[in-house]
N, C-alpha and C positions, 0 to 999 in steps of 0.2 A: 333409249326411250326418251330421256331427257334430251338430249340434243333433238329428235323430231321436235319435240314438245318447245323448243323456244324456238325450233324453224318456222314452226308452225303459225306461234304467237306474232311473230316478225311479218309474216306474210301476211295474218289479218289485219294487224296494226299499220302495213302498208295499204291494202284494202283499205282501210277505215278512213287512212287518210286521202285517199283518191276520192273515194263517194262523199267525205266532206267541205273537198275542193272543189270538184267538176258535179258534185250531183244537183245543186239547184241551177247549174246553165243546164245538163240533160234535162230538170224536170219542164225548164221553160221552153227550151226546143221542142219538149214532146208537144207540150200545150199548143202551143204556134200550130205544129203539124196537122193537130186534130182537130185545132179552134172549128170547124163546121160541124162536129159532132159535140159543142158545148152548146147548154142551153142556159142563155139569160132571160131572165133570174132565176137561180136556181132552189126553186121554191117549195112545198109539198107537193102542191096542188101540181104542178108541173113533174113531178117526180110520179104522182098516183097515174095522169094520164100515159107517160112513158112504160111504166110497170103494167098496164093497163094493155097498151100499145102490144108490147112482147106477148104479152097472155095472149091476147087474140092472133097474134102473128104465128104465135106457136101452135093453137088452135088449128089456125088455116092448112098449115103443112102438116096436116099428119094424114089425109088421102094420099097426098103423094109420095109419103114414107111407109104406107102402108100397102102402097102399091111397087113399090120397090122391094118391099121385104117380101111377097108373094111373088115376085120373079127371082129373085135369089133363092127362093124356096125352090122353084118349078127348073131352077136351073138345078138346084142339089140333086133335085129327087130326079132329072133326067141322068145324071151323072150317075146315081145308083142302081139307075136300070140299064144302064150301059158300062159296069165296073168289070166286064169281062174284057173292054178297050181301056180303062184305065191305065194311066202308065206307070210306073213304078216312081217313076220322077213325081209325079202329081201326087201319088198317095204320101209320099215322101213330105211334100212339103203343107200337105193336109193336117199330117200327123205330128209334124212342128209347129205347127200354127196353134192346133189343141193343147199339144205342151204347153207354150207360151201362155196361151190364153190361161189356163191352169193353175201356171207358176205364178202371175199378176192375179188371179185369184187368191192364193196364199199369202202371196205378200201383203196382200190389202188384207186379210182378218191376223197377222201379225199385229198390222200395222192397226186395226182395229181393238186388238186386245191389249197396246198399250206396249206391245215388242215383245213380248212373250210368245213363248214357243211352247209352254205347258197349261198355259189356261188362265182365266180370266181373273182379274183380282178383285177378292170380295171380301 
């Protein structure tokens, strides 16, 4: 356990020093890359209309995400009137999906409860 334990430390201390070599040429590259998505000066007032911007833009997409979640609907429920053709394969990977979905359920109220697995500390 100890020999992990100074492998370990080695590898981050090489980590640590790579990102304090190379990380501000990465951070100045990113900036370059994106400079059209920076807004001079970066001000409140400029920040409230941006924040502002997204509200309304999120706003506007929700007919058409709500029109997408009623064809996903009308696609399940024809699937369920038709589950006498279903294939074994398709139920298969229905029923792995709901797992999944399930299991990132759980792990998110772990991961909510502080990484407990018996309950919340109070």
């Amino acid at each position: 356990m100890a020999s992990k334990l100074l492998q370990f430390q080695s590898k981050a201390f090489e980590a640590s020093k790579f990102v304090a070599k190379n990380g501000s040429a990465y951070y100045k590259q990113l900036l370059e890359q994106n400079k059209q998505c920076i807004q001079e000066p970066p001000t409140v007032e400029k920040c409230n209309e941006l924040s502002k911007q997204l509200f309304y833009t999120r706003l506007a997409s929700i007919p058409g995400r709500t029109e997408s979640f009623w064809k996903e609907l009308d696609y399940v429920r024809n699937l369920w009137k038709n589950r006498q053709e279903l294939k074994v394969e398709n139920a298969g990977i229905a029923a792995l999906f709901g797992l999944e979905c399930f299991a990132w359920f759980c792990a998110g109220e772990i991961v909510g409860r502080g990484f407990t697995f018996t309950g919340y500390y109070v």
